[in-house]
C-alpha beads as a LAMMPS data file, in Angstrom:
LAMMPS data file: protein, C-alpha beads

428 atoms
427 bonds

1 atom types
1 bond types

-500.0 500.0 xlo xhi
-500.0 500.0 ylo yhi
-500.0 500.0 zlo zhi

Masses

1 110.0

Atoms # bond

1 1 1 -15.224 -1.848 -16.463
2 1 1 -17.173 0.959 -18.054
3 1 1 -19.769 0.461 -16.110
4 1 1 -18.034 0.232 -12.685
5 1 1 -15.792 3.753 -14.017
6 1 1 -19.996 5.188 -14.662
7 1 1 -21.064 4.402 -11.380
8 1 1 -18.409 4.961 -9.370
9 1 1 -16.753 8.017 -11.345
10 1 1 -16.753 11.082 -8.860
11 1 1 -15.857 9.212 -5.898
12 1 1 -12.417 7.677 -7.746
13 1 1 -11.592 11.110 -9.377
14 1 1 -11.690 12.689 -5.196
15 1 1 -9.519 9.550 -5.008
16 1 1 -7.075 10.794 -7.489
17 1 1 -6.901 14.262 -6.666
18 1 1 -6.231 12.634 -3.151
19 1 1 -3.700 10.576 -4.494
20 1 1 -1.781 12.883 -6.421
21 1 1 -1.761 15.070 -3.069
22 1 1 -0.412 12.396 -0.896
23 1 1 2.025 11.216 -3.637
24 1 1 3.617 14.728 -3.919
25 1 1 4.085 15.363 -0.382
26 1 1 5.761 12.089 -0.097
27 1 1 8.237 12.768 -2.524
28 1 1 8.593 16.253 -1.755
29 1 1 9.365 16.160 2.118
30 1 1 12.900 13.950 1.012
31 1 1 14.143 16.740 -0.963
32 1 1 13.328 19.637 0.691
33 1 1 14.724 17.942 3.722
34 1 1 18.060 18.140 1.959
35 1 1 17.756 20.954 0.939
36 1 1 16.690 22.394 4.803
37 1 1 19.954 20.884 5.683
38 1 1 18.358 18.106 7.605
39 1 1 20.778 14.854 8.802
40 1 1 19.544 11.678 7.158
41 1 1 18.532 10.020 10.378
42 1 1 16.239 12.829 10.700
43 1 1 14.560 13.202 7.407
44 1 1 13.674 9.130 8.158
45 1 1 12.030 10.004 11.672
46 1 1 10.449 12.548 9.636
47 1 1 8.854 9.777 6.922
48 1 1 8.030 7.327 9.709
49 1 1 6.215 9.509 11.173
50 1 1 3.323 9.197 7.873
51 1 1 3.268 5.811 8.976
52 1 1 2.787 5.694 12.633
53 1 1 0.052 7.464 11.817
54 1 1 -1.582 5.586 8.831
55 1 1 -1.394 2.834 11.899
56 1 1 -3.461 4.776 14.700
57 1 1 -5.722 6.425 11.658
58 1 1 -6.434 2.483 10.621
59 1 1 -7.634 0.957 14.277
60 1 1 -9.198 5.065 15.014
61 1 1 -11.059 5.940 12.190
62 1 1 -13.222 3.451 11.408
63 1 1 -14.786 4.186 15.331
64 1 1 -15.001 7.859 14.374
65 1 1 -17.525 6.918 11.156
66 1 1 -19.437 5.261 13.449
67 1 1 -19.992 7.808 16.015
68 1 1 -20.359 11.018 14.018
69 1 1 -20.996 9.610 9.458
70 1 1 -18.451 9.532 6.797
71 1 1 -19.003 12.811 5.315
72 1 1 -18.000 14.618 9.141
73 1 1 -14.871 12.479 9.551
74 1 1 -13.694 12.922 5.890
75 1 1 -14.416 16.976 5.828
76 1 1 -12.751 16.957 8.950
77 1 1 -9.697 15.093 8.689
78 1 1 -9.697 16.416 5.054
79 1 1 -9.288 19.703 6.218
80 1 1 -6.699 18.754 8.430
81 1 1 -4.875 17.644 5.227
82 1 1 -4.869 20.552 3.706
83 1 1 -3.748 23.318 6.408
84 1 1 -1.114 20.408 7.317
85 1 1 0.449 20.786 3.988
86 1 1 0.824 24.651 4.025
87 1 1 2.530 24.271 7.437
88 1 1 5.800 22.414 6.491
89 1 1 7.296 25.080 4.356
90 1 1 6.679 27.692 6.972
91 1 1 8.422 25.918 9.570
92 1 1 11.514 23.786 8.535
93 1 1 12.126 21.888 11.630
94 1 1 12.265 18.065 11.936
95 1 1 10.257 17.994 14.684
96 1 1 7.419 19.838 12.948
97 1 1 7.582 17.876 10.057
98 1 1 7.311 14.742 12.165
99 1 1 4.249 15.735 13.808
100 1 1 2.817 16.847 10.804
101 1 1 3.453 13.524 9.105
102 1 1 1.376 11.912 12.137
103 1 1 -1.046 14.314 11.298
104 1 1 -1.309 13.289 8.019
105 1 1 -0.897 10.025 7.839
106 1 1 -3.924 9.387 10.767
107 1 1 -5.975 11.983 8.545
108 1 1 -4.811 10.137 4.945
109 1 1 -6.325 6.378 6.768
110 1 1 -9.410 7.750 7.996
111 1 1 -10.429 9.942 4.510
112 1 1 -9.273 6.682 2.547
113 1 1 -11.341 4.371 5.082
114 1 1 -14.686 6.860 4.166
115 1 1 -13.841 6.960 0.421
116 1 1 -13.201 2.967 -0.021
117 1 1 -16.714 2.183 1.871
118 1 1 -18.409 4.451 -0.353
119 1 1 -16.735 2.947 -3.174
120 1 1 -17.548 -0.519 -2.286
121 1 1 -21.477 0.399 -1.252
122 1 1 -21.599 1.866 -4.896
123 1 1 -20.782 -2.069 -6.329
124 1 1 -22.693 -4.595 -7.120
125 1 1 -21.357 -8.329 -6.036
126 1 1 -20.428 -8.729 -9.880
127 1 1 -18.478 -5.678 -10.136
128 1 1 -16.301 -5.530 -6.456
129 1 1 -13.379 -7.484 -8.858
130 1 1 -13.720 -4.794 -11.306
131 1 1 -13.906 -2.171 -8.875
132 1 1 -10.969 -3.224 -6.845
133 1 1 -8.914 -3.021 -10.199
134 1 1 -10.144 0.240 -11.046
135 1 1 -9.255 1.556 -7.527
136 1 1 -5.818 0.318 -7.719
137 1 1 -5.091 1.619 -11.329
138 1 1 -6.392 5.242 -9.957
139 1 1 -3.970 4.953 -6.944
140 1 1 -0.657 4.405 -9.132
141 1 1 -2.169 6.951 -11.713
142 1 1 -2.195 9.473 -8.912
143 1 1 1.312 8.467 -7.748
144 1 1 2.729 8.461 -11.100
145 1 1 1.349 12.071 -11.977
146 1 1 1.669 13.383 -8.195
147 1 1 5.966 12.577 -9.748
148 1 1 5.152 14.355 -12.730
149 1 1 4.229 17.734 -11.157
150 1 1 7.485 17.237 -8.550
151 1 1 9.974 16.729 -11.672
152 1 1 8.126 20.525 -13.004
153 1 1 8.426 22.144 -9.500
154 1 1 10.590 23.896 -7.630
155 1 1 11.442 22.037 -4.090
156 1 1 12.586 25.010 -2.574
157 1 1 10.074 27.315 -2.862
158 1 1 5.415 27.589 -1.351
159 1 1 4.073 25.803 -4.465
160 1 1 4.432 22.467 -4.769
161 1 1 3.152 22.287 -1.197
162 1 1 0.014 24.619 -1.794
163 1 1 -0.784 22.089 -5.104
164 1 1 -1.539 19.081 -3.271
165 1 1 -3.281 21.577 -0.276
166 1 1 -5.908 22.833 -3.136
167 1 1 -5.889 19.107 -4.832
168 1 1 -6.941 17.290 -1.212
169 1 1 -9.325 20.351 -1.085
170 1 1 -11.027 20.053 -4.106
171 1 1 -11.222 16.235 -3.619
172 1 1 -14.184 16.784 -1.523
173 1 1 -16.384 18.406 -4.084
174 1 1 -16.528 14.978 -6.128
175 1 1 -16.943 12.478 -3.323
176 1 1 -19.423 14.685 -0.803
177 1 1 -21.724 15.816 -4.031
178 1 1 -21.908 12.347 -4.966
179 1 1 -24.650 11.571 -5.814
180 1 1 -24.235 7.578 -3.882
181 1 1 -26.125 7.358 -0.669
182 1 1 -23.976 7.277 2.467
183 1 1 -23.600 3.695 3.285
184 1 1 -23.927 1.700 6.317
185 1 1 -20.213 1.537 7.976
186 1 1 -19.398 -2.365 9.422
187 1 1 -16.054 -3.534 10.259
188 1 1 -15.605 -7.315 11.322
189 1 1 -14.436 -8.178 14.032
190 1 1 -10.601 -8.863 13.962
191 1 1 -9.344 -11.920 15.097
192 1 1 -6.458 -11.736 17.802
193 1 1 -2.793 -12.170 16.700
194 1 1 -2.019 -14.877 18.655
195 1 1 -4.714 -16.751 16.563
196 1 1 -3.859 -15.016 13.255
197 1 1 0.246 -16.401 14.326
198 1 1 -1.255 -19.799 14.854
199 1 1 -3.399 -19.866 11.504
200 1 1 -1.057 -18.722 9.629
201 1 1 2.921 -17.986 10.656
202 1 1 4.166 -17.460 7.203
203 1 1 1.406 -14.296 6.489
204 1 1 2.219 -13.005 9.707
205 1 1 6.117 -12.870 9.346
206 1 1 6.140 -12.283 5.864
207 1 1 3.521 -8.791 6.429
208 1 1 5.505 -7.842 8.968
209 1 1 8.486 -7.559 6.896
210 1 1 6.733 -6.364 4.012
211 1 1 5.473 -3.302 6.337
212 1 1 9.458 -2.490 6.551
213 1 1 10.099 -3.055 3.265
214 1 1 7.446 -0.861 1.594
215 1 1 7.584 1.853 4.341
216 1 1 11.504 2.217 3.621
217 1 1 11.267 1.521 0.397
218 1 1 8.305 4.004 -0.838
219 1 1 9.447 6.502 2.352
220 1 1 13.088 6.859 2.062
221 1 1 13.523 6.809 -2.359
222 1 1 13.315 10.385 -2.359
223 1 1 16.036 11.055 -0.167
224 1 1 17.945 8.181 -1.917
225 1 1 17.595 9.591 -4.801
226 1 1 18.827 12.950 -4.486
227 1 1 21.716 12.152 -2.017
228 1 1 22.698 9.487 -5.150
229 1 1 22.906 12.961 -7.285
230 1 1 20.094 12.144 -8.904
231 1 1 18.837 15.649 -11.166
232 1 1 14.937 16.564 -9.167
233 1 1 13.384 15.003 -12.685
234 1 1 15.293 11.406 -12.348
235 1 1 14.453 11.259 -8.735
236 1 1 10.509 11.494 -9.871
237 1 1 10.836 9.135 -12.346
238 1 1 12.607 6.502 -9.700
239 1 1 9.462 6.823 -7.581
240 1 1 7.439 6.668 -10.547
241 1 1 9.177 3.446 -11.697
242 1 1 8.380 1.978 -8.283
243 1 1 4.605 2.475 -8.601
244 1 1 4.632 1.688 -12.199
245 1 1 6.187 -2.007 -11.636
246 1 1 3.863 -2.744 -8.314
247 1 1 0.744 -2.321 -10.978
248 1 1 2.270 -4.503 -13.810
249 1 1 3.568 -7.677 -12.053
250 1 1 -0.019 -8.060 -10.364
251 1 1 -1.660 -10.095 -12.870
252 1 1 1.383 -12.585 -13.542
253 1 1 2.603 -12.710 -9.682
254 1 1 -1.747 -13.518 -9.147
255 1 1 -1.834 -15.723 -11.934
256 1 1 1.218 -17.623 -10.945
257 1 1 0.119 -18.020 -7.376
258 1 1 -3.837 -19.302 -7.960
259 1 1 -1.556 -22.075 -10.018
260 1 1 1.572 -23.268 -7.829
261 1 1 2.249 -23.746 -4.217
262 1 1 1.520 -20.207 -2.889
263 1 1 4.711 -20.336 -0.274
264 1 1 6.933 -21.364 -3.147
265 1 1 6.049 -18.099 -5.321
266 1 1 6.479 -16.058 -2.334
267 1 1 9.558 -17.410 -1.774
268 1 1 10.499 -17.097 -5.573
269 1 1 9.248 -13.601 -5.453
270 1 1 11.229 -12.688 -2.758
271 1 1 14.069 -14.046 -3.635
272 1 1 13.945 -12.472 -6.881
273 1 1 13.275 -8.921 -5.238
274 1 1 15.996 -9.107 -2.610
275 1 1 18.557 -10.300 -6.008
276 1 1 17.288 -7.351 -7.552
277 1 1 17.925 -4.749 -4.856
278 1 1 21.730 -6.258 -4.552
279 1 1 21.840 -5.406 -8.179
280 1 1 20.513 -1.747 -6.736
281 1 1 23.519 -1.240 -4.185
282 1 1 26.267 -2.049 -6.951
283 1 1 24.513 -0.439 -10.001
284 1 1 22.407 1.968 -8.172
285 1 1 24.652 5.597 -8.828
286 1 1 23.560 4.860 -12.764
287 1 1 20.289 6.560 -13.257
288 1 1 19.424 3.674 -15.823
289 1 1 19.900 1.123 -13.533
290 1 1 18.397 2.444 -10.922
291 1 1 15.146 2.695 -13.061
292 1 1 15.193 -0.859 -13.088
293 1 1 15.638 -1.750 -10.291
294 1 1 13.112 0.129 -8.732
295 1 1 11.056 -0.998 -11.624
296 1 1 11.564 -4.655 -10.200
297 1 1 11.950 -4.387 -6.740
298 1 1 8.585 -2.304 -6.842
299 1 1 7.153 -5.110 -8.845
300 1 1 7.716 -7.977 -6.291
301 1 1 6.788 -6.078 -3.029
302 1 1 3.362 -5.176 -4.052
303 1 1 2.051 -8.452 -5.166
304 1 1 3.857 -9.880 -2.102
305 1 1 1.416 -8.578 0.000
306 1 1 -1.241 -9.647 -1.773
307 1 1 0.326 -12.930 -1.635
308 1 1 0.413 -13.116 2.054
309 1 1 -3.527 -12.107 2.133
310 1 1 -3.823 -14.447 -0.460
311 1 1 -1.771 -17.557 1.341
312 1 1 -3.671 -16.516 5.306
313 1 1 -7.352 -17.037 3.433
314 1 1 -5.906 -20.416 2.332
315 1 1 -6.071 -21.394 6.024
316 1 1 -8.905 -19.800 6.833
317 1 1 -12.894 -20.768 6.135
318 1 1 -14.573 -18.395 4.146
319 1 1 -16.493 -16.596 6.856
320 1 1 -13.142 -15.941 8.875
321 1 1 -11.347 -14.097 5.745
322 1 1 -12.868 -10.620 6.740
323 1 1 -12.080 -11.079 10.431
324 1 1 -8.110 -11.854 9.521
325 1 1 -7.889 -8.267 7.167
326 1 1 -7.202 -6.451 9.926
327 1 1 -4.490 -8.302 12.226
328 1 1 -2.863 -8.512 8.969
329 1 1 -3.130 -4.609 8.649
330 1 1 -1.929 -4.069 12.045
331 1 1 0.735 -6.531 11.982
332 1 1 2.221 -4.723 8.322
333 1 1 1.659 -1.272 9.901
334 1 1 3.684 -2.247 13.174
335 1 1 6.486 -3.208 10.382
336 1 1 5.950 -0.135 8.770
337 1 1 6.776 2.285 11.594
338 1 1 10.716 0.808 11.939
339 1 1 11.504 1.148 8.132
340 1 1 12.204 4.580 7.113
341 1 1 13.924 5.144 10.360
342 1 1 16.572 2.121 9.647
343 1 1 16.709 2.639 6.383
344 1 1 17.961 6.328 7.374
345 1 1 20.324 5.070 10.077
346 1 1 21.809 2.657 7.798
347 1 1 22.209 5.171 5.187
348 1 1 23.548 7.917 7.429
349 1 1 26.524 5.247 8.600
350 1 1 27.015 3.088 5.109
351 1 1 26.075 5.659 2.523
352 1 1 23.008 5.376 0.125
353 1 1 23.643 1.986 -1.441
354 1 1 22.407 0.757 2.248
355 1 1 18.705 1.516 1.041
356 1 1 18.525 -1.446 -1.015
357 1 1 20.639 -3.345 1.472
358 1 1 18.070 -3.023 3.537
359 1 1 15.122 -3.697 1.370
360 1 1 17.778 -7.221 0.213
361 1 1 17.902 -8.473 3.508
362 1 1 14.619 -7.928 4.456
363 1 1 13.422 -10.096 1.307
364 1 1 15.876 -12.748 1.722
365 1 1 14.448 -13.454 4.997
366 1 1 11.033 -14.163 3.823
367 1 1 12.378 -15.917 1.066
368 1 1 14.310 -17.901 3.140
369 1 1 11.309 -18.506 6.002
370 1 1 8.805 -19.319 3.469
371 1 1 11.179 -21.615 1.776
372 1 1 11.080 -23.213 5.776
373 1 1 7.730 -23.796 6.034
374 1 1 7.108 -25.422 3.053
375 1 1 9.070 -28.101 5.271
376 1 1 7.201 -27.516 7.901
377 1 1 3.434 -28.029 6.908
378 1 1 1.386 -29.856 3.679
379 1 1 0.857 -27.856 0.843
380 1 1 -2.981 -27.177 0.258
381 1 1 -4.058 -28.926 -3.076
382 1 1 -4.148 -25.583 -5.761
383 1 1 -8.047 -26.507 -6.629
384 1 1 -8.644 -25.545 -2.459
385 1 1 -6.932 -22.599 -2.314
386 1 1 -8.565 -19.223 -2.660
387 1 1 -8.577 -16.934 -5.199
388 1 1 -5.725 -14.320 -5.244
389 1 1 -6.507 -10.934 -5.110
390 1 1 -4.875 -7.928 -6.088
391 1 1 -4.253 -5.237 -3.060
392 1 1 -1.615 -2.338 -3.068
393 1 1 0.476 -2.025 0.459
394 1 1 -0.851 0.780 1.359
395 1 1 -4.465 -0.169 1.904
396 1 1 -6.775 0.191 4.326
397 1 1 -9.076 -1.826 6.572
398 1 1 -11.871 -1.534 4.532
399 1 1 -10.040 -1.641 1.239
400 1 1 -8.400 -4.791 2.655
401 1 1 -11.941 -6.386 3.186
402 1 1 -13.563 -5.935 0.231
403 1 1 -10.742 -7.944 -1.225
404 1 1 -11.377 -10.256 0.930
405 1 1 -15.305 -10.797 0.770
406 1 1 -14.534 -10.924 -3.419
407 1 1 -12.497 -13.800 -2.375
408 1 1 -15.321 -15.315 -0.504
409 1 1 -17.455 -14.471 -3.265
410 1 1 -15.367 -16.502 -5.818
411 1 1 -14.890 -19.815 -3.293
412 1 1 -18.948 -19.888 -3.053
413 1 1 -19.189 -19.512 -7.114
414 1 1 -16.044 -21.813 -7.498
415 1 1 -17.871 -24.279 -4.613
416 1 1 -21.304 -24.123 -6.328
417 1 1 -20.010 -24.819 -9.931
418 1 1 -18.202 -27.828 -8.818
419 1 1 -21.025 -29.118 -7.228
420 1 1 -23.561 -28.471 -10.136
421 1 1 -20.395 -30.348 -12.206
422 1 1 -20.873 -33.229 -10.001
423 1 1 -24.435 -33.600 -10.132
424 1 1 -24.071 -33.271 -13.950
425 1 1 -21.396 -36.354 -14.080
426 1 1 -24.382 -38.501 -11.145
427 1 1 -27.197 -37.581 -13.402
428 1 1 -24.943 -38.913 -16.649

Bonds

1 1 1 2
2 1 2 3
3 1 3 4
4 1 4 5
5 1 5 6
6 1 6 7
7 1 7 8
8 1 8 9
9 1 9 10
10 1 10 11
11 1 11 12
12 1 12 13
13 1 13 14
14 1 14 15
15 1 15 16
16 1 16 17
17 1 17 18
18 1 18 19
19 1 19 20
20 1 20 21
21 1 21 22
22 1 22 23
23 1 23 24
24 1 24 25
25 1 25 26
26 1 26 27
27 1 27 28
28 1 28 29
29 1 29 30
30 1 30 31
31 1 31 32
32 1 32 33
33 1 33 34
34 1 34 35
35 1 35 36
36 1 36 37
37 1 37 38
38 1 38 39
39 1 39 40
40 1 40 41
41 1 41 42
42 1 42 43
43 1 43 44
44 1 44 45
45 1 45 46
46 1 46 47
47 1 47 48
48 1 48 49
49 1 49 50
50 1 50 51
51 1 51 52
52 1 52 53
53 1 53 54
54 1 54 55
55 1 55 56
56 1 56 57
57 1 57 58
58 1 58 59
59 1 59 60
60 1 60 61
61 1 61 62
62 1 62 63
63 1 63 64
64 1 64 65
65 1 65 66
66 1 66 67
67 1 67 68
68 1 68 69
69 1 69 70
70 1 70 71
71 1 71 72
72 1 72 73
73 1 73 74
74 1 74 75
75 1 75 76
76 1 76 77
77 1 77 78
78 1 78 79
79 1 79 80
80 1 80 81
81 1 81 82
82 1 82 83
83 1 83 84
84 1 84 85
85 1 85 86
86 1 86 87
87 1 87 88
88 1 88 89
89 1 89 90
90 1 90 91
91 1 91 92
92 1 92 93
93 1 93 94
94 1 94 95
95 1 95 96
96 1 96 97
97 1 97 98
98 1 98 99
99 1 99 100
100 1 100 101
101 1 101 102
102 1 102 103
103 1 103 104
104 1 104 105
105 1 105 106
106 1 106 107
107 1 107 108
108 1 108 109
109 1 109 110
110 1 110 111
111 1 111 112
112 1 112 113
113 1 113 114
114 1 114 115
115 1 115 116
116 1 116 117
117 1 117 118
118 1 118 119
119 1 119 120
120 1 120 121
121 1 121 122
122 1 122 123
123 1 123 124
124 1 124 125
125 1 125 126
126 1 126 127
127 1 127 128
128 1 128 129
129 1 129 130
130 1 130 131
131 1 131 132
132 1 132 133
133 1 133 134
134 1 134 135
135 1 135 136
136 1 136 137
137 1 137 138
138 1 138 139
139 1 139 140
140 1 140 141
141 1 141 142
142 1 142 143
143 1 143 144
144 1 144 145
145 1 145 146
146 1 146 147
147 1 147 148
148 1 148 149
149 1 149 150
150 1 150 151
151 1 151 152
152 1 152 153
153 1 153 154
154 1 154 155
155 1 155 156
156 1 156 157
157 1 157 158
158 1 158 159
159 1 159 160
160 1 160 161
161 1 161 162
162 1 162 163
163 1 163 164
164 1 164 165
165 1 165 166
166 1 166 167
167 1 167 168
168 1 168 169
169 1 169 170
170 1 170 171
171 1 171 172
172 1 172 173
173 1 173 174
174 1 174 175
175 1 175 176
176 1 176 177
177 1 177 178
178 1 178 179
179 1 179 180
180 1 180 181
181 1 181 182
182 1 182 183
183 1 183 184
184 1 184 185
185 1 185 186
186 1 186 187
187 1 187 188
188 1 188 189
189 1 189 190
190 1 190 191
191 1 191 192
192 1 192 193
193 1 193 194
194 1 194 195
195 1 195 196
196 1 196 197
197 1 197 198
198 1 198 199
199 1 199 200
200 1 200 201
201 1 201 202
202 1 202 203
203 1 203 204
204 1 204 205
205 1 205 206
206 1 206 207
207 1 207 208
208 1 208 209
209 1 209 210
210 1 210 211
211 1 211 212
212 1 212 213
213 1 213 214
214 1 214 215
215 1 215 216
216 1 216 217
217 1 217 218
218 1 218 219
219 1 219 220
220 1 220 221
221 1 221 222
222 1 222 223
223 1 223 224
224 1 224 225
225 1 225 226
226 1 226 227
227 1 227 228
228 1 228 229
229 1 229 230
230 1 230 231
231 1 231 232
232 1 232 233
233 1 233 234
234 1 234 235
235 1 235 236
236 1 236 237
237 1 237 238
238 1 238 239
239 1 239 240
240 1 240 241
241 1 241 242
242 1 242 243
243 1 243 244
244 1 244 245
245 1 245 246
246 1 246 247
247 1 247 248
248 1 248 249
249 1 249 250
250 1 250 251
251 1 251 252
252 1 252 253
253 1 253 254
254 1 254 255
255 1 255 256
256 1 256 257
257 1 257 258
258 1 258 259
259 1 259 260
260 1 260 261
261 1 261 262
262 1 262 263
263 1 263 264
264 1 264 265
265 1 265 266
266 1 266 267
267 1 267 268
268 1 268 269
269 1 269 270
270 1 270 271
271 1 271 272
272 1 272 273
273 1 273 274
274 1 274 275
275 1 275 276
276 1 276 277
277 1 277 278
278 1 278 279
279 1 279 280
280 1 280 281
281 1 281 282
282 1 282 283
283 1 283 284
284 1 284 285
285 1 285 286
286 1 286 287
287 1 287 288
288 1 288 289
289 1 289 290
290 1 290 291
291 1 291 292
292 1 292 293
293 1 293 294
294 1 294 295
295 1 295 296
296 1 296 297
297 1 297 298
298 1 298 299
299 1 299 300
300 1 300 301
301 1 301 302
302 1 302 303
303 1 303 304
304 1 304 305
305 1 305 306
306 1 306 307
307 1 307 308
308 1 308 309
309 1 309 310
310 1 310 311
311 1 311 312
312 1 312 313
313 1 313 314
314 1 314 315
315 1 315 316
316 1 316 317
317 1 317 318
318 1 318 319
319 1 319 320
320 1 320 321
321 1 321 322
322 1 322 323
323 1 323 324
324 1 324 325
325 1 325 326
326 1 326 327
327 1 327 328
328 1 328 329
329 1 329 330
330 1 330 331
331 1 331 332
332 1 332 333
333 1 333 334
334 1 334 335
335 1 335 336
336 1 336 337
337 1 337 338
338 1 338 339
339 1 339 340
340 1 340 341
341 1 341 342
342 1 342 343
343 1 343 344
344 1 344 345
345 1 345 346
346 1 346 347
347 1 347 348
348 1 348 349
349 1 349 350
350 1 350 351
351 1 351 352
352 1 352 353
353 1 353 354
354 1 354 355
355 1 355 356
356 1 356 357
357 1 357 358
358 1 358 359
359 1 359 360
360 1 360 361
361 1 361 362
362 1 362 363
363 1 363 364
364 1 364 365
365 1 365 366
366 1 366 367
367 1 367 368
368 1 368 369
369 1 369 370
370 1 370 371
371 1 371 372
372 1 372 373
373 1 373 374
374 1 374 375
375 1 375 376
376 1 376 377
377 1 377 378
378 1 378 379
379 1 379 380
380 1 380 381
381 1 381 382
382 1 382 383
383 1 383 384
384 1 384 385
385 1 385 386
386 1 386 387
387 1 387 388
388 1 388 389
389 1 389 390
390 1 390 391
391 1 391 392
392 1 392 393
393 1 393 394
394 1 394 395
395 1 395 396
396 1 396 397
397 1 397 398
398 1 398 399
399 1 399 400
400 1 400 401
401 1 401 402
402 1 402 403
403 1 403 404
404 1 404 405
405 1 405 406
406 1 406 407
407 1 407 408
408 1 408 409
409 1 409 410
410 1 410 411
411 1 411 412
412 1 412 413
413 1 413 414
414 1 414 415
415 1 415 416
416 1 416 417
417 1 417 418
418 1 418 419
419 1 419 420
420 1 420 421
421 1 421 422
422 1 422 423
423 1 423 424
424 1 424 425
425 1 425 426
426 1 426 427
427 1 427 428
């Protein structure tokens, strides 16, 4: 790991910075919404907008590298960022905000899409595992500190939107004076989603709903929190919690699933996440509680959608993985669009506690469908599934394939030391 953190050191402290930026604006927007007087239903148009477009950004961006380099598109969109984030206080109208959450999130996708290829040109075969890890743990780090800086601040007031304006500024002193050379940009080509649907229903259902879970769930806590009566520093540490717990159950959730039937964990997962978030609408007005249950429920989303990744590449030969990464995308970013806005709908007509209704029902149903088609189809023997590989929900294309080609980098080292283990038991 030290020498993954060496090699690959300024471009995952722009990531930070970047982080921390796009963390605090997130968290931000909710309560100074409230504050502005805006009507629940609006304040979630506002937050969907990030993801509508993260969605165009995804399928855009990547064509944009290719026509003009990385370090054009990510000074550009970069810049974007930054004069974005000085505009919402200056003009505190929903509308505004919504475009300027399209604004950012297209501009967020493409400056992540340049970063992660960098990241993965700078590592070796042996170290993409290590590297993915290292990427992850500098996302929630961000998140977690971009929380810290909101519980300090003062919502109403210029700063703690010109903070994460100079933080996505200075991130491009680290990654554009890297010293790495510009690497080659290659997407694969995706396969359609009528063959992605065929392949695999489960992953295809299952991201979809993720996309509304995590959208509403990561989107909408904010205002959650605050219309709960959450104090500014127990509404930080909620998010926080949330990030915190989709970092720690990784490596049980992945070691669980490379082990067991991969549709029974999801279902197991989910069904344990949509419990959890009934516990949230009963318990949820106790600050306490609500710190663990975000804990949880932040803990089993994640690592579901590695799981559904992880459970598509079972069906898949190893030179189709890539290809699936970004139907998948699409498919969770199309999910992603609807659930801030019904999570603020169902809020603005039930009251808060309908946040983690939401999130509950939304579980339950994959739960419930995986639980299906384990009736439905053979389970793969566990010794022919692929390996399972850690991915936050928010990533990109690119992020999304270098996940996958470490998974097709441990089936042909799995493949090959089975075979030299056969040839050892001929020869004996």
């Amino acid at each position: 790991m030290g020498q993954v953190l060496a090699s690959s050191s300024a471009l995952l402290l722009g990531m930070l910075f970047l982080m921390i930026g796009n963390g605090l604006q997130g968290s931000l927007l909710g309560v100074r919404g409230d504050i502005e007087g805006f009507s629940t239903l609006s304040i979630s148009i506002v937050m969907s907008g990030y993801f509508l477009g993260f969605l165009g950004g995804s399928q855009i961006a990547p064509r944009l590298i290719k026509r003009v380099g990385h370090v054009r598109v990510f000074a550009a969109l970069a810049s974007f960022i930054s004069a974005a984030l000085i505009i919402f206080p200056t003009f505190a109208d929903p509308w505004v905000w919504t475009i300027l959450r399209i604004i950012l999130g297209f501009c967020f996708s493409g400056v992540y899409v340049t970063a992660e290829s960098w990241l993965n040109n700078t590592s070796t075969n042996e170290q993409r595992g290590k590297t993915l890890s290292a990427y992850m743990l500098v996302q929630m780090v961000g998140m977690v500190i971009a929380q810290g800086i909101l519980a300090f601040g003062e919502p109403s007031g210029y700063i703690l939107f010109i903070i994460p304006s100079v933080l996505v500024s200075i991130s491009f002193a680290p990654i554009l004076l890297s010293v790495s050379p510009m690497p080659p940009f290659e997407t694969s080509k995706p396969m359609t989603l009528r063959q992605l649907f065929v392949i695999s229903p489960l992953g295809c259902v299952g991201m979809f709903l993720i996309g509304g879970i995590f959208s509403a769930q990561m989107g909408m806590a904010s205002v959650y929190a605050i219309q709960t009566g959450f104090s500014l520093a127990e509404v930080s540490s909620l998010i926080a919690a949330l990030f915190v717990g989709a970092v720690v159950f990784q490596i049980p959730i992945g070691w669980l699933s490379d082990r067991l039937d991969r549709r029974l964990v999801i279902s197991c997962v989910a069904g344990v996440g949509g419990f959890v978030c009934l516990i949230g609408t009963i318990f949820g007005a106790n600050q306490y509680m609500a710190l663990g249950v975000a804990f949880l429920a932040g803990g089993m989303v994640n690592p579901l959608y590695s799981l559904m990744i992880a459970h598509t590449n079972d069906y898949l030969e190893p030179e189709d993985m890539a290809a699936s990464s970004g139907g998948l995308i699409f498919i969770n970013g199309v999910g992603a669009v609807g659930g801030p806005i019904i999570a603020g709908w169902l809020m603005s007509v039930f009251g808060t506690p309908a946040y983690w209704v939401l999130q509950a029902v939304l579980l339950m149903g994959i739960a419930s469908y995986a639980g299906w088609r384990m009736t439905r189809r053979e389970a793969i023997a566990v010794e022919d599934t692929s390996a399972y590989v850690a991915v936050m929900a928010s990533a990109t294309p690119v992020a999304s394939e270098v996940a996958q080609e470490w998974a097709i980098e441990q089936a042909a080292d799995e493949a090959l030391e089975n075979a030299e283990a056969e040839a050892q038991a001929g020869g004996s």
